[in-house]
ZADO-1210 file (C-alpha; in nm, 4 decimals, padded with zeros to 6 digits):
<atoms>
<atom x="11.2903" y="20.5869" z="-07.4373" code="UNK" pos="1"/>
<atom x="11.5113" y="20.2655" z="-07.5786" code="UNK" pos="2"/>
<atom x="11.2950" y="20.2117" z="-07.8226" code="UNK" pos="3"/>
<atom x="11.2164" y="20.3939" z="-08.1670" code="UNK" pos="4"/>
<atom x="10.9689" y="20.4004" z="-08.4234" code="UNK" pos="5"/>
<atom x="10.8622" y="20.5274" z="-08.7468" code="UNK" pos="6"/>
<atom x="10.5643" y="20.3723" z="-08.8788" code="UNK" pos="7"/>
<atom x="10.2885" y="20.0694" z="-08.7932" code="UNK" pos="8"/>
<atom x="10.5455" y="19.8604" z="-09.0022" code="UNK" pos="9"/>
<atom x="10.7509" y="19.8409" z="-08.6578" code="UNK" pos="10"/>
<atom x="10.4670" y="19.6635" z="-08.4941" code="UNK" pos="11"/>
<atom x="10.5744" y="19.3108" z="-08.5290" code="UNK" pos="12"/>
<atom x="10.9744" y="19.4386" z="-08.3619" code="UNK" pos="13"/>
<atom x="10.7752" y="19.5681" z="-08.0954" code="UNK" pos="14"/>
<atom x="10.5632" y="19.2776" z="-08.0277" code="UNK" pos="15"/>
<atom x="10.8703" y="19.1202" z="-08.0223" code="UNK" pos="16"/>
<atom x="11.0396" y="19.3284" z="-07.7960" code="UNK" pos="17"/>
<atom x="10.7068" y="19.3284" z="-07.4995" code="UNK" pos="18"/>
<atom x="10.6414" y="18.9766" z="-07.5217" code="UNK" pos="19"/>
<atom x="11.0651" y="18.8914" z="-07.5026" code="UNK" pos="20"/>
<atom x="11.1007" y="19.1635" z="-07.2219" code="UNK" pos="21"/>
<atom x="10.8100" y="19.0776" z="-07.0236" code="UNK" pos="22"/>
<atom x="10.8852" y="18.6551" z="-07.0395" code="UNK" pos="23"/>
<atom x="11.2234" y="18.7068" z="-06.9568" code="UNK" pos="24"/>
<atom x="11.1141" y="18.9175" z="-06.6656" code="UNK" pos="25"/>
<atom x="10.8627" y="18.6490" z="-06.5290" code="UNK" pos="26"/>
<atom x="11.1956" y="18.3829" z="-06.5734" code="UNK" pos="27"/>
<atom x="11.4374" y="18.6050" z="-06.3927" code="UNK" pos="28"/>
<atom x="11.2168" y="18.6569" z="-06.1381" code="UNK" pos="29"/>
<atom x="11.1972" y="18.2559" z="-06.0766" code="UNK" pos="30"/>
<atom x="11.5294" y="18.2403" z="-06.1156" code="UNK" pos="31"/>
<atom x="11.5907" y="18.5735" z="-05.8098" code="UNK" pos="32"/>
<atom x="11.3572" y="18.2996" z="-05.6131" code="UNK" pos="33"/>
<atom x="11.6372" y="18.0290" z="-05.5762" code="UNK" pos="34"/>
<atom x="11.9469" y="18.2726" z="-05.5897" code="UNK" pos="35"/>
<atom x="12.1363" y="18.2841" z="-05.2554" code="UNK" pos="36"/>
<atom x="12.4433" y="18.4682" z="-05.3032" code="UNK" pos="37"/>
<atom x="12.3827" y="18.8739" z="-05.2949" code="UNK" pos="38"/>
<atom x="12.5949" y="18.9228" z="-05.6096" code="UNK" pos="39"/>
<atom x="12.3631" y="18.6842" z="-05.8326" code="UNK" pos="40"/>
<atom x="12.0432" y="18.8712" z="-05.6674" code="UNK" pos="41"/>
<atom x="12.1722" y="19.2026" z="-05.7513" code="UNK" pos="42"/>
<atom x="12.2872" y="19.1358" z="-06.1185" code="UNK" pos="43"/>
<atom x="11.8943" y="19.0003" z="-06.1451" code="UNK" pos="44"/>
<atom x="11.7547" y="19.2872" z="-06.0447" code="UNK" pos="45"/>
<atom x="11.9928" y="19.4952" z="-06.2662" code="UNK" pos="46"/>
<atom x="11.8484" y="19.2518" z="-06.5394" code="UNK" pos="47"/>
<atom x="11.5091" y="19.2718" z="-06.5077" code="UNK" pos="48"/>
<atom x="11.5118" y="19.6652" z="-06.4323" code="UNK" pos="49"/>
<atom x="11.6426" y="19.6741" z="-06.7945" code="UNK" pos="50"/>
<atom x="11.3734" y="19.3938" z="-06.8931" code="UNK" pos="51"/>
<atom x="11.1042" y="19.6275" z="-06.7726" code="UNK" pos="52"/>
<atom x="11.2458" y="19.9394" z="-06.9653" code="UNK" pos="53"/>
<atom x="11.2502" y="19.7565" z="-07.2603" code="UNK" pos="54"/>
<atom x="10.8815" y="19.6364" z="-07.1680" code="UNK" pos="55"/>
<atom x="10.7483" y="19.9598" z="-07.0825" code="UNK" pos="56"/>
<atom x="10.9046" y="20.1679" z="-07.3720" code="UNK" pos="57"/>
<atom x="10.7752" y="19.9044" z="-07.6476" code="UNK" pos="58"/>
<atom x="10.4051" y="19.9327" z="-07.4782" code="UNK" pos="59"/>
<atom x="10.4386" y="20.2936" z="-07.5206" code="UNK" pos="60"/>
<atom x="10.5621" y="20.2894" z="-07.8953" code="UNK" pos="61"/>
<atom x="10.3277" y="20.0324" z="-07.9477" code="UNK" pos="62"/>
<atom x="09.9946" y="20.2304" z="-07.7895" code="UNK" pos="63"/>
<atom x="10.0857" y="20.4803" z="-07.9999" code="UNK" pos="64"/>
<atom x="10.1190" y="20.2737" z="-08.3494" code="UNK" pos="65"/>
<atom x="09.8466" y="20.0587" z="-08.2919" code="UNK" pos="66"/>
<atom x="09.6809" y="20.0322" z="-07.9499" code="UNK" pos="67"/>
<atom x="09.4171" y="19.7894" z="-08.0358" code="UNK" pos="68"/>
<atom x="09.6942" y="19.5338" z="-08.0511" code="UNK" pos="69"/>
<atom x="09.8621" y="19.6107" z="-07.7990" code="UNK" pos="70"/>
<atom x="09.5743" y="19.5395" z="-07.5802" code="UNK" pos="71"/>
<atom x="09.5214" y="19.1948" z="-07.7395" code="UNK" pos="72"/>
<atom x="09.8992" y="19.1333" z="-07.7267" code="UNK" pos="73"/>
<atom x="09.9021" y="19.1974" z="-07.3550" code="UNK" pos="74"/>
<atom x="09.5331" y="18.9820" z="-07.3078" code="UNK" pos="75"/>
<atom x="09.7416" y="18.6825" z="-07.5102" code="UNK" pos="76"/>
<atom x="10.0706" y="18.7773" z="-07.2598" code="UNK" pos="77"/>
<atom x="09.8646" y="18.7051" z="-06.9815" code="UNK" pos="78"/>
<atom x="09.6737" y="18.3941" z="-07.0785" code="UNK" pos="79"/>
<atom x="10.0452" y="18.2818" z="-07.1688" code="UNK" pos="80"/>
<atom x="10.1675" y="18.3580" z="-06.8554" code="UNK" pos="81"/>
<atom x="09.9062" y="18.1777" z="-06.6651" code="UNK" pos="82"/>
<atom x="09.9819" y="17.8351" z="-06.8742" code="UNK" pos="83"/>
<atom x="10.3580" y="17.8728" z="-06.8432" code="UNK" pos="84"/>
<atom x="10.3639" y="17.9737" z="-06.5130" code="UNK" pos="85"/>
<atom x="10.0810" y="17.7751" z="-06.3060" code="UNK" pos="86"/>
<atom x="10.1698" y="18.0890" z="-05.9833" code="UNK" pos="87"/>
<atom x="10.0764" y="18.3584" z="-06.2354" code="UNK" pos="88"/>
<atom x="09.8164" y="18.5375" z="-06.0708" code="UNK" pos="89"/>
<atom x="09.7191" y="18.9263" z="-06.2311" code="UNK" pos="90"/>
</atoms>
């Protein structure tokens, strides 16, 4: 795990960190859409293989500190999603 805790008074850095992580992702991912050359595709995926570590290990810390947000955080992540990017489809 990246990502450590000590207390609920971390929730607001790990909000931070899922909803960063998880945009990002959705932007590189657009971005792996249009990229031709290999060496540009591959230092994408390399980027959003980290994005989703960082993603996955704040959901984690966060389910543990305080799950009920973390389940509104990822409802408002989704509805988000959907407005930002009109292809979103969960």
């Amino acid at each position: 795990m990246l990502i450590h805790f000590e207390n609920s008074e971390e929730t607001p850095n790990l909000e931070l960190v899922l909803v960063t992580a998880s945009m990002n992702h959705e932007y590189a991912k657009k971005e792996m859409e249009k990229a031709r050359s290999f060496h540009k595709r591959e230092e994408l995926l390399q980027r959003m293989s980290h994005l989703k570590r960082l993603y996955f290990d704040a959901r984690e810390a966060l389910a543990v500190v305080d799950p009920t947000r973390l389940n509104e955080l990822e409802e408002e992540l989704r509805l988000e999603k959907q407005k930002v990017f009109q292809e979103y489809v969960v």
